[in-house]
C-alpha positions in Angstrom: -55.2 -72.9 15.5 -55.0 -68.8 14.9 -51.6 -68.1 13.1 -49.5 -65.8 15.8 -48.3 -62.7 14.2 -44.6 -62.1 13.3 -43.1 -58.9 13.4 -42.8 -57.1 10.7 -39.3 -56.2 11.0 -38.3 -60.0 10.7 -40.1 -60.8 7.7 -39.5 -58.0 5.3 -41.2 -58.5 1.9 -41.4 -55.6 -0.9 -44.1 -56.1 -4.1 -43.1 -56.3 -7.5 -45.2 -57.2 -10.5 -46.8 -59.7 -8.6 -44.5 -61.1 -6.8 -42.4 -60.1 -3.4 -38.9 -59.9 -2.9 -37.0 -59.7 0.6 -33.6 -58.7 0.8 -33.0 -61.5 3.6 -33.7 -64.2 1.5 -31.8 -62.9 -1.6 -28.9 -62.7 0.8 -28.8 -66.2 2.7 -29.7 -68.0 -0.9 -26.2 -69.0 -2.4 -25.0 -70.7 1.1 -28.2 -72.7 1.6 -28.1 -74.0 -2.2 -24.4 -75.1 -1.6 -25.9 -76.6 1.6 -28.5 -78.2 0.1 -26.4 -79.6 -2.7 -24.5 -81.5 -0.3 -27.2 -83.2 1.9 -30.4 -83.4 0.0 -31.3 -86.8 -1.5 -30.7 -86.9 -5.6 -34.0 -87.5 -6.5 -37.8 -87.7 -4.7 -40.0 -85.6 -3.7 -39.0 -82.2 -1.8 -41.5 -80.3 0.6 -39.9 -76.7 2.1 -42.3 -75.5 4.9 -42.5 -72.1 4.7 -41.5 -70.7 1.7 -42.3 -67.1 2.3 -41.7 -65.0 -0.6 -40.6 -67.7 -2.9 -36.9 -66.6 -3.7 -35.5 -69.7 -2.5 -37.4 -72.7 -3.9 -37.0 -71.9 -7.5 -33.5 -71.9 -7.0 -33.6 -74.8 -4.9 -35.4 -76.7 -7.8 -32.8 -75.0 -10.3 -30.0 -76.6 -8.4 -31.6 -79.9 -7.5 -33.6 -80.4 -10.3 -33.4 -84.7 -9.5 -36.4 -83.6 -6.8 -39.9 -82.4 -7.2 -40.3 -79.4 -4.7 -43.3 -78.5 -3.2 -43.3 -75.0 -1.9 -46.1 -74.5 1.2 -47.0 -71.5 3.2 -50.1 -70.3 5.4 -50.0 -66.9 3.8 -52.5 -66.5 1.3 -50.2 -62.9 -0.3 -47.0 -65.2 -0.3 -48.6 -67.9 -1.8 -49.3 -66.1 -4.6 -45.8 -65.0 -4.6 -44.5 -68.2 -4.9 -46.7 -69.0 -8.2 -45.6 -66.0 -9.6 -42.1 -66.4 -9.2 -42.0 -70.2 -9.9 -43.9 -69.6 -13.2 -41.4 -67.1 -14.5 -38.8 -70.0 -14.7 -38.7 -72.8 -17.0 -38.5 -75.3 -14.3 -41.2 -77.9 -14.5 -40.0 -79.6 -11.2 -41.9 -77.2 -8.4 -45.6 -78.0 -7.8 -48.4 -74.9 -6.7 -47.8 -73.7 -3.4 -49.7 -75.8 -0.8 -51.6 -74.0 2.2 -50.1 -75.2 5.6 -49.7 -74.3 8.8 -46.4 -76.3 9.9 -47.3 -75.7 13.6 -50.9 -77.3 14.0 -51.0 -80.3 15.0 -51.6 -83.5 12.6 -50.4 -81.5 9.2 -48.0 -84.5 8.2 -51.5 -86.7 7.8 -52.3 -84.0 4.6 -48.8 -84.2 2.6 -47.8 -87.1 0.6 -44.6 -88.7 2.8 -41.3 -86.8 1.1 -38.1 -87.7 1.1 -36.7 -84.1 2.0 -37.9 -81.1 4.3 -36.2 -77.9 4.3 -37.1 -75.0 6.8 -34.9 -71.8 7.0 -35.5 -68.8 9.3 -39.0 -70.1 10.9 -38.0 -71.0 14.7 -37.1 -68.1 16.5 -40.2 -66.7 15.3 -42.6 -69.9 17.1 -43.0 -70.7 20.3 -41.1 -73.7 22.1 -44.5 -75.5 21.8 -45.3 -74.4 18.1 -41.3 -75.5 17.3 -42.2 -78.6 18.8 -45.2 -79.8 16.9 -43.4 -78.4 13.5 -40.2 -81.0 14.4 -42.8 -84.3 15.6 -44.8 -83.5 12.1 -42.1 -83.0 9.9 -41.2 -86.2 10.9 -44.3 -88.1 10.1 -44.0 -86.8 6.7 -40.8 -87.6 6.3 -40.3 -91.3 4.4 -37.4 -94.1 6.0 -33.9 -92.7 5.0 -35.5 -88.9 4.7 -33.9 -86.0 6.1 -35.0 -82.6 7.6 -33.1 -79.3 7.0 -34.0 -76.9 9.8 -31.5 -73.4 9.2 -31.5 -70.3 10.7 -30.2 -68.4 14.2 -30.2 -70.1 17.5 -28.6 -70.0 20.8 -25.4 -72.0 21.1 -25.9 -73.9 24.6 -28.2 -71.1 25.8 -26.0 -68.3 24.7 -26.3 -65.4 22.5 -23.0 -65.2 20.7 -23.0 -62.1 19.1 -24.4 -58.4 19.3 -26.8 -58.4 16.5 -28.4 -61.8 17.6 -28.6 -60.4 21.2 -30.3 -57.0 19.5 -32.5 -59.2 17.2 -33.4 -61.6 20.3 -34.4 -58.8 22.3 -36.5 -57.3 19.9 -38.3 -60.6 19.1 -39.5 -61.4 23.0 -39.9 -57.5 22.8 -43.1 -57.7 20.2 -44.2 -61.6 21.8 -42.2 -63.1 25.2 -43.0 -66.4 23.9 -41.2 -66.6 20.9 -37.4 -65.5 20.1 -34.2 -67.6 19.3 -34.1 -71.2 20.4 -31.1 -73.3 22.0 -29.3 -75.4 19.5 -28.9 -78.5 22.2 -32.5 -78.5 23.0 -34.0 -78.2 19.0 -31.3 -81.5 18.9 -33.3 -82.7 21.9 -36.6 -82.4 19.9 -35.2 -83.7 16.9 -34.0 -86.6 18.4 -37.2 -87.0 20.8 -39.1 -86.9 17.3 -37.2 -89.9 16.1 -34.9 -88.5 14.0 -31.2 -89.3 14.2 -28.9 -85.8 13.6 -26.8 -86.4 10.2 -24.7 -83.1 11.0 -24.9 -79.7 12.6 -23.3 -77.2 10.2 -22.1 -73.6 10.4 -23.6 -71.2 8.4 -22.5 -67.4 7.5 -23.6 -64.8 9.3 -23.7 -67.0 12.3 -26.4 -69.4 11.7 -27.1 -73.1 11.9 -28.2 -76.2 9.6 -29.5 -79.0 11.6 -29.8 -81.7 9.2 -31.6 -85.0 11.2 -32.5 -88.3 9.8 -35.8 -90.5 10.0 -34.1 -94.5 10.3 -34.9 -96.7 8.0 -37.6 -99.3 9.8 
């Protein structure tokens, strides 16, 4: 499926020696590793969808070192980023970034089943549809017991609830109508339609969500 384009003001990346470094990520990292601490699985195999510049799955893997992490993105320039900054650690516990596109359909048939899927700052940039397909897949690939991670922004019960996500909303439907922030009750809906049980819905700084969701174990 051709990959929609995001706007350049919500994905922010600067080069450096190789690699790229975006001040969003650098500022969002120590919350979601405390997160992350708390619900991820102790040890398996860890697949983050959409690991943009990099930044956060090296210090996912530094923090969760019990789980091999395998970083994936459909950008072929952030790719690259990743490798770079994953080989300037001593971590042998993240794998080469894998090409995928999370919104086309049947992806989950290409990854080896994982027992943890992280995803942070990816919805409001999809459409509804695109969301939709992410959530069903991400669930295939998910093993019994595993668990999906999905943080970011989102409408609380189809409102806005603060200026700058009202700004930020506007200018995302401003650049494509289809995509934007997404409701918090209907991404549980999708979870849930998906067949995933919700573990915990979690407040975030800067007013973001974690919706962490669980695949049963049968």
């Amino acid at each position: 499926m051709p990959i929609r384009s995001v706007p350049g003001f919500a994905s922010v990346a600067t080069p450096e020696g190789g690699k790229l470094y975006a001040p969003s990520a650098a500022r969002n990292l120590e919350p979601l590793c405390d997160l992350l601490e708390d619900i991820a699985p102790p040890s398996g195999r860890a697949l983050e969808i959409a690991s943009g510049t990099g930044q956060h799955v090296i210090a996912y893997a530094a923090r969760l070192p019990g789980l091999i992490w395998q970083p994936s993105e459909v950008d072929a320039t952030r790719r690259t980023s990743i490798d770079a900054h994953a080989s300037d650690t001593a971590l042998d516990n993240i794998r080469p970034a894998l090409e995928l596109d999370a919104t086309a359909p049947g992806w989950a048939q290409s990854v080896e089943p994982v027992d943890f899927i992280v995803l942070s700052n990816l919805l409001h940039l999809i459409t509804e549809d695109d969301a939709k397909t992410l959530i069903r897949e991400a669930a295939r690939a998910l093993k019994p017991s595993g668990k999906l991670c999905i943080y970011g922004p989102f409408m609380r019960a189809e409102e806005l609830t603060s200026e700058g996500d009202r700004a930020f909303h506007a200018s995302l439907i401003a650049h494509d109508p289809e995509i934007g922030y997404k409701d918090d009750f209907d991404t549980i809906d999708w979870l849930q339609n998906a067949g995933l049980d919700m573990s915990d819905v979690i407040e975030m700084p800067a007013n973001n969500l974690a919706l962490v969701a669980q695949k049963p174990d049968f």
